[in-house]
N, C-alpha and C positions, 0 to 999 in steps of 0.2 A: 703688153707682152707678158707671157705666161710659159713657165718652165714646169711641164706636167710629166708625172710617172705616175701611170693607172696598173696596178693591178701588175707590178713586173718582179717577175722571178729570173735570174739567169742560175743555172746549172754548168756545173763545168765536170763532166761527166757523173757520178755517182754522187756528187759536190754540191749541193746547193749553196752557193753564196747569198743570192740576194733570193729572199722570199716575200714576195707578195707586200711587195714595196706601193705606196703610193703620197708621191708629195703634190703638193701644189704652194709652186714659188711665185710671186710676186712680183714683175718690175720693179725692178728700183731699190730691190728687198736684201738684206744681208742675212743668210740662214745658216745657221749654223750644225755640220753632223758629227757626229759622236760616236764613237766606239772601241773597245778592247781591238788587239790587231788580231785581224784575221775576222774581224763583224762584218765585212761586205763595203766598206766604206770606198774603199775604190774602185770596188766591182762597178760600183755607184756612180763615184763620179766617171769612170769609161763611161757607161752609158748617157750619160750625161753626153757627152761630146760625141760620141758615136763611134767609138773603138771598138765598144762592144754594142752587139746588138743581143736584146733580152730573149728569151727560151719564149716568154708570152708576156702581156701586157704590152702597151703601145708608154715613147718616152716622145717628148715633141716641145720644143720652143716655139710658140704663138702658135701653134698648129702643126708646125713642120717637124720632120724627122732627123736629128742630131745631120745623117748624114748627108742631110740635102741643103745644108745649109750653107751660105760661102763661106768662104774661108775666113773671112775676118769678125765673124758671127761670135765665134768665142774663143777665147783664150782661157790656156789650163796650165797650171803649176803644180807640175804630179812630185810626189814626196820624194825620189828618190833624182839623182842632180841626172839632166839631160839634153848636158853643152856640149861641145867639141872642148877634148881640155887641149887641144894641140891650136888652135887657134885664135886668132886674134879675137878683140872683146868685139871690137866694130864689123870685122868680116864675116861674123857670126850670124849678128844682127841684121847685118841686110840680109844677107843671105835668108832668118828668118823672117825678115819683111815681106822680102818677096813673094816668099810662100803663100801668107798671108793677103797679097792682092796689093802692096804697096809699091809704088816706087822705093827706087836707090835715094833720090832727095828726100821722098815721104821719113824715111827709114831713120835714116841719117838726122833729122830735125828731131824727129820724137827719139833716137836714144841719147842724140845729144841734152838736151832736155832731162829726161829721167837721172843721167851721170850728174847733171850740175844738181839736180833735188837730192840726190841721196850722196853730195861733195863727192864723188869719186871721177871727175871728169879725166884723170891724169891714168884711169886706165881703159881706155879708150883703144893705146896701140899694145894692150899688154894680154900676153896668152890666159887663157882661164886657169889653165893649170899649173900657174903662178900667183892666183891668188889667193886669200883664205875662204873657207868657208864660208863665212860669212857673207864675205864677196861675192863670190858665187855666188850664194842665194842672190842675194841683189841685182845679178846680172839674168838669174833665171826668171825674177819678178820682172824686169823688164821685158826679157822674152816674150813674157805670157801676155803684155798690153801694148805694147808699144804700136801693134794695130787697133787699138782704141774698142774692145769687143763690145758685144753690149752685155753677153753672159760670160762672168769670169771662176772658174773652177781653181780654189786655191786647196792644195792638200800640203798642210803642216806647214804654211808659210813661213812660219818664223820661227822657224830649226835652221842653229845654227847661229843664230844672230842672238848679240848681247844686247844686253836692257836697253843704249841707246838706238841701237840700230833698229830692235823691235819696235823702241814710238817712232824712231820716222818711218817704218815699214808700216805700221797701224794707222799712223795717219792720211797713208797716200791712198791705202785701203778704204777710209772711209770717205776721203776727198772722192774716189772714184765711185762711191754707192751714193753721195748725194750730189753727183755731177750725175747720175740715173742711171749709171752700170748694176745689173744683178750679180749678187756674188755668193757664191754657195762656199764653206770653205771648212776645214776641220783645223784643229790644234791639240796638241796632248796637253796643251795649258788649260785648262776650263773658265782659268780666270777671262781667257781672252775673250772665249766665249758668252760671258757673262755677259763683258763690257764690251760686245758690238752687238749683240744678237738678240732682237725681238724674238724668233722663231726658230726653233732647232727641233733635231728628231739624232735619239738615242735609239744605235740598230746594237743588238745581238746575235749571234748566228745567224744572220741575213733577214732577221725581221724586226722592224721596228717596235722600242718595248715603250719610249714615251717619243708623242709628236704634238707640237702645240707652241703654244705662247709662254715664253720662260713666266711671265708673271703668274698666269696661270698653273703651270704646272707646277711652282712653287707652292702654291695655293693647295693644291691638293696633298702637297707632305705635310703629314700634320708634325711629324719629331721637332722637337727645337732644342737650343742649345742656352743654358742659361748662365752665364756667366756675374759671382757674384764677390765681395770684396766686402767684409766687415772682421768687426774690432771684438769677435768672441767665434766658437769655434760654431762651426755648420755640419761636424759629424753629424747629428740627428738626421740630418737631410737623406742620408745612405739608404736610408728606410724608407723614405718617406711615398706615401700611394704617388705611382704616377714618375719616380726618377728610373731612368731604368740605368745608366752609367753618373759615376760621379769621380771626377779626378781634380784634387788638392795639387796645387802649385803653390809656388815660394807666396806668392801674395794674393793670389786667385783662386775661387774653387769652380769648376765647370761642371755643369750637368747635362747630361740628355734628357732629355723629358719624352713622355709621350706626346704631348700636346700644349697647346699654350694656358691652357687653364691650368694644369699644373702649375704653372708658374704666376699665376694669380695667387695660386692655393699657398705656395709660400711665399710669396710676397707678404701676404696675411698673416704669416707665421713667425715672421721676422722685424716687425717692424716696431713690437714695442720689446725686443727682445734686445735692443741694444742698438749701437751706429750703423750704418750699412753704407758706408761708401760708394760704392757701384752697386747695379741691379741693371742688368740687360740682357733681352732675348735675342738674339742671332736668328735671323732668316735663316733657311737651310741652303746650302750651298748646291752647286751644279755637282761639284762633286759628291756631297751626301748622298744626293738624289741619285748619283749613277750607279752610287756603290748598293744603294738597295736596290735599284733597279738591275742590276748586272749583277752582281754579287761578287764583283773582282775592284780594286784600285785599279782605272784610265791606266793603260801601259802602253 
């Protein structure tokens, strides 16, 4: 099964959000999208699910059109909260079951389930809009699977959740992509990105500016970061062909380089000049890459 966008633009009147989009997602695949707010990223995931339909270009799971799919086809976890806060956690839940193609017993086994994974079984008979944030989310990730999809659309899952809550939200995450769920999902974290996602595509003003294999795309930044710790002074380095930033901390001095042979080139220059305690290059981060690719800090 295959989650394809050919060639799609939607327009919202004089507005283009999403330009000439095209992914091709993978069963089974965790993919990762990216962007400053207001990049198209949810224009996105709509179409993705079939909320919206695109201005041109064709969007399709295995073939089929978001909106012909059944209902338990996919489940979506859109960024902004979208519970009943006046109701109970469990009459919610079925209620969202149903919708979804499940029985009242179906319903009732899988959030009972999900409460006892994420320890919160004792809110169960308790209003949404009694819990924390946090909570909520937890109660909204449940929403989004509890009919078991096989495409799961997460936007910003883990806003709102502190460090713990985030690994046991990460790990149900990826217990669900190697049990064969696809999941497409954004985060303002890049870390998170990093550490679940083969494949990711960075959109700006509704057109994708890098789409690929993080390994890969890493590959093509050549900048690096060179992080260096010895027992005499590394001014000279300011100068040096090839540094283009250099910042002194209490025991470390960090450079930007153009490339990694720069950092050959003083490797060489440094070695019989005294101790050098540390000497490491830094891969370039998700973030690096967006900030040249985008020209803003992820907001």
């Amino acid at each position: 099964m295959v989650l394809r966008m050919e060639n799609v633009t939607k327009r919202f009147g004089a507005k283009t959000a999403v330009d000439h989009l095209s992914l091709h997602i993978d069963s089974g695949e965790m993919f990762g999208m990216l962007g400053a707010n207001g990049a198209g990223k949810t224009t996105t995931f709509r179409m993705m699910i079939g909320l919206f339909e695109p201005n041109d270009g064709e969007v399709s799971w295995n073939g089929i059109a978001p909106q012909s799919l059944e209902a338990r086809t996919i489940g979506y976890l859109p960024e902004e909260r979208g519970l009943y806060p006046k109701l109970k956690v469990m009459e919610q839940m079925i209620y969202l079951g149903r919708l979804r193609g499940l029985s009242k017993q179906e319903a009732v086994a899988e959030v009972d389930a999900w409460l006892e994974r994420f320890h919160i079984p004792h809110y169960r008979k308790a209003k949404v809009e009694n819990l924390s944030k946090g909570n909520q989310q937890k109660i909204q990730f449940i929403a989004a699977v509890l009919h078991r999809p096989q495409l799961l659309i997460l936007d910003e899952p883990f806003s709102g959740l502190d460090p713990i809550n985030v690994d046991l939200l990460k790990k149900a995450v990826v217990n669900l992509k190697n049990d064969g769920t696809t999941i497409v999902f954004s985060s303002h974290d890049m870390k998170h990105v990093e550490s679940l996602c083969e494949n990711l595509c960075i959109m700006n003003e509704g057109k994708p500016v890098v789409h690929g294999k993080l390994s890969d795309i890493k590959r093509t930044y050549e900048k690096r970061k060179l992080h260096i710790r010895a027992d005499f002074s590394l001014s000279f380095l300011e100068n040096f062909d090839g540094v283009l930033q250099m910042t002194n901390g209490a025991e470390e001095t960090t450079l930007e380089l153009r490339d990694e042979t720069v950092a050959e080139a003083i490797f060489g220059q440094l070695r019989d000049l005294g101790y050098v305690r540390h000497f490491s290059v830094e891969e370039p981060t998700l973030h690096d890459i967006f900030i040249e690719k985008v020209g803003q800090p992820y907001a």
